[in-house]
N, C-alpha and C positions, 0 to 999 in steps of 0.2 A: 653858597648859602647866604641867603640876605639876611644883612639885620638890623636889628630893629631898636632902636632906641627909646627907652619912655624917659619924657621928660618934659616939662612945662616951661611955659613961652618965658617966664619969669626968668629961668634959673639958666638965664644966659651963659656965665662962667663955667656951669659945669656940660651944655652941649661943646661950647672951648676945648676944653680937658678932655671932654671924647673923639672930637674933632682929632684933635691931637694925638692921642693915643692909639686909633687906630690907621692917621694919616701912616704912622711908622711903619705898619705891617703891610699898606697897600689894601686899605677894607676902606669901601668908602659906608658910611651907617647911614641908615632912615630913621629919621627924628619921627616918632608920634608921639601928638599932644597930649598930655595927663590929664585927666580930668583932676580940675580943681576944686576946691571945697567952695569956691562961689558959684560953682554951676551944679551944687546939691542945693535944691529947696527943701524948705523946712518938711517939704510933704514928701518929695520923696528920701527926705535922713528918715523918716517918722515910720516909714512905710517898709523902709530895706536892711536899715541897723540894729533893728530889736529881734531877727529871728536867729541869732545864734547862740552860742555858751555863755556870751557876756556883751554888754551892748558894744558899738561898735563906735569910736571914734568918727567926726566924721571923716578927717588923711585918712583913716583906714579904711573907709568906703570909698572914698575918691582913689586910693590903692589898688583895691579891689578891682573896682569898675576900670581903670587903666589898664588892667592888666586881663581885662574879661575883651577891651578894644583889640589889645596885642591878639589874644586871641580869634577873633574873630579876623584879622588881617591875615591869619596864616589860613583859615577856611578859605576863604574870597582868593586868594591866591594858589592856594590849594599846593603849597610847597614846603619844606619843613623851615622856620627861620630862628634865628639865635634871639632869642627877647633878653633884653638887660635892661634894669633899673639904670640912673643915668649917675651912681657913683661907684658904678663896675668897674673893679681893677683888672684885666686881663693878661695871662703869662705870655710874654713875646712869641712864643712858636701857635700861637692860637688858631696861626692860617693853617698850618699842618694838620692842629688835632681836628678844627674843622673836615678839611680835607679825607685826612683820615675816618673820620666820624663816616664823612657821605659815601666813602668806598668800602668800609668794613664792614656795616652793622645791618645791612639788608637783610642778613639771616634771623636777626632780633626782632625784626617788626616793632621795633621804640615806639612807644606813644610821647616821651619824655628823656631828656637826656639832661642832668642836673650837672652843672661847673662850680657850682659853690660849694664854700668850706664857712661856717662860721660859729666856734667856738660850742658849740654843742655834739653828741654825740648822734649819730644815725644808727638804723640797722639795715647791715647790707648784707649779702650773700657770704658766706665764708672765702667761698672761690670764686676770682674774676668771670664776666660771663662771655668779656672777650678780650683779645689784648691789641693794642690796635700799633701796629707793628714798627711802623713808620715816624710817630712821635713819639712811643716808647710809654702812652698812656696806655690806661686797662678799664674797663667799665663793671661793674658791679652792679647788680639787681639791686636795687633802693628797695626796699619793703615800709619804712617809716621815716619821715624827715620831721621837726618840730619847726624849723625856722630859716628862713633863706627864698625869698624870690628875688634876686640878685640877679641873676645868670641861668638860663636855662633853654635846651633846644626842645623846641613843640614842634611834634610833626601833624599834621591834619588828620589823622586817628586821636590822636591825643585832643587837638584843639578841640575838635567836634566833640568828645566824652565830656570835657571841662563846658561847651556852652550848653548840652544837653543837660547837664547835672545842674547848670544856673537858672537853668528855664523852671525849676521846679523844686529848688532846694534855694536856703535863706542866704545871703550874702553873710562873709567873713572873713576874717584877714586875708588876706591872696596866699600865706604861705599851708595855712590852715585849710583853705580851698581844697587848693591844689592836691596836695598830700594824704589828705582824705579821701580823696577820690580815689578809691585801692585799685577800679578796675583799669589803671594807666598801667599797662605796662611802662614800666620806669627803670632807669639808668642814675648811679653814681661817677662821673669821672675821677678818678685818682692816680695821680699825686691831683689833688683841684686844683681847677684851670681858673679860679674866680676867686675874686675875695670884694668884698664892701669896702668902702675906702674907711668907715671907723670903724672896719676890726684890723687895719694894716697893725697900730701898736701891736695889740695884742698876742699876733704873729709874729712880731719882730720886724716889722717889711716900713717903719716909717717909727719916727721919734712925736711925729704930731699930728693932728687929725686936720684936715683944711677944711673939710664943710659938713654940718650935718645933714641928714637926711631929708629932701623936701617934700619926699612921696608917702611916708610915714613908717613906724618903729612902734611896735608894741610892746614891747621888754618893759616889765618895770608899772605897766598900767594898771591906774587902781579904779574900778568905776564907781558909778554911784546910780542909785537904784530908787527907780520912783516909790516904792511901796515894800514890804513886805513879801504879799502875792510875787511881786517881778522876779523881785530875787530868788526864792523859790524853784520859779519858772526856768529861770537862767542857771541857777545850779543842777536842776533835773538835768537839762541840755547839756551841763558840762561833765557829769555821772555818767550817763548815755557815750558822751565821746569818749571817754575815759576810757569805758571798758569796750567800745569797739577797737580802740588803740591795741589791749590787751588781747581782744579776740586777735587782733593781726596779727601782734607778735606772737600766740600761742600756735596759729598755721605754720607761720616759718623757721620754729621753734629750731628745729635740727640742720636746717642749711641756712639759717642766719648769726649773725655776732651784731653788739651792738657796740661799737667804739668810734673815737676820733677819725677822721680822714687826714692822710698824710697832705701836707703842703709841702711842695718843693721852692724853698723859698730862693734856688739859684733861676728859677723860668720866669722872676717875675722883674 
């Protein structure tokens, strides 16, 4: 399974660090370029940032669009590939669960296979939907995710669902994209195989954070609103997602939980 690195020509140190990190398990990565917030003109921030819940940074449209490119490479290749943001932490036996992943899961027909954990709750299936025997992980039906494009495998059903839905629906954080898009068949891995390098404290897996994030982080953003009308506008949109979220959860009411994902913090 090839993969795929997003990450900007800029942020030297941290293709280094992936360099790195996967020279150890014998993975050699493919670097794709990010798009940077100097290759958004003002016409198209103007054009692409105002159709969702809340305007859109523009990292988080240069976000976005990186990760709508990752998508598009696994069309064009027509193969499933591991896409990572480029301050992805990976648990050492990752060749395996790979491995594992491409020889178990044929029966699931995956659109999406998620490796992240970070600090929020998901809802996944009560019972695993497979157990993948050979690294000792398990996958679980994802039904809703809030936050995490970190790690994740896109297979060419999936990719094509995600550029189909962009050709006709507003751009939005990539994690918000993604997850929205219900009709992915989607996957949780647990114990997860991924974590962002600033939620290592949080986890216990590091005492300091080494670099922030260059592709962008929406936690925490306050926007600001040309008018009245917008805001309005912008609240409608975010009422609307609100209770399609609600409608989801009320589908998988009875073979879903929503809680924490285990981290096995001895694989990382």
């Amino acid at each position: 399974m090839e993969l795929l690195i997003i990450n900007l020509p800029k942020s030297k140190e941290r293709r280094v660090f992936q360099e790195q990190q996967f020279l150890k398990v014998g993975i050699q990565p493919t670097f794709l370029q990010a798009v940077s917030i100097d290759q958004i003109s003002e016409e198209q921030f103007n054009a692409e940032a105002f159709g969702w819940q809340r305007p859109l940074k523009k990292v988080e449209l240069a976000c976005f669009l990186s990760h709508k490119k990752a998508w598009q490479q696994v069309v064009d290749r027509n193969q499933p590939m591991l896409i990572l943001e480029d301050d992805a932490v990976v648990v050492s036996d990752i060749v395996q669960l790979l491995e594992d992943i491409q020889s178990q899961t044929l029966n699931l027909c995956p659109d999406l296979i998620n490796l992240e954990v970070r600090s929020r709750k998901k809802i996944v299936s009560k019972k695993p939907a497979c157990h993948l025997n050979s690294s000792g992980y398990k996958l679980l039906d994802l039904f809703q995710e809030r936050t995490g494009t970190g790690g994740y495998i896109l297979f060419p059903t999936g990719a094509q669902k995600l550029l189909e839905k962009a050709a006709h629906s507003a751009a939005a954080t990539a994690d918000a994209f993604i997850f929205s898009t219900y009709n992915l068949n989607a996957y949780q891995v647990e114990p997860a195989a991924l974590i962002q390098e600033d939620q290592m404290i949080a986890y216990g897996l590091s005492d300091t954070e080494n670099f922030e994030s260059t592709i962008g982080r929406s936690e925490n953003f306050k926007p600001t609103y040309k008018s009245v009308y917008e805001k309005k506008m912008f609240r409608k949109r975010r009422v609307m997602g609100q209770l399609q979220m609600a409608c989801r959860y009320l589908q998988v009411l009875f073979k879903a939980e929503k809680r924490f994902i285990f981290l096995d913090k001895s694989r990382f």
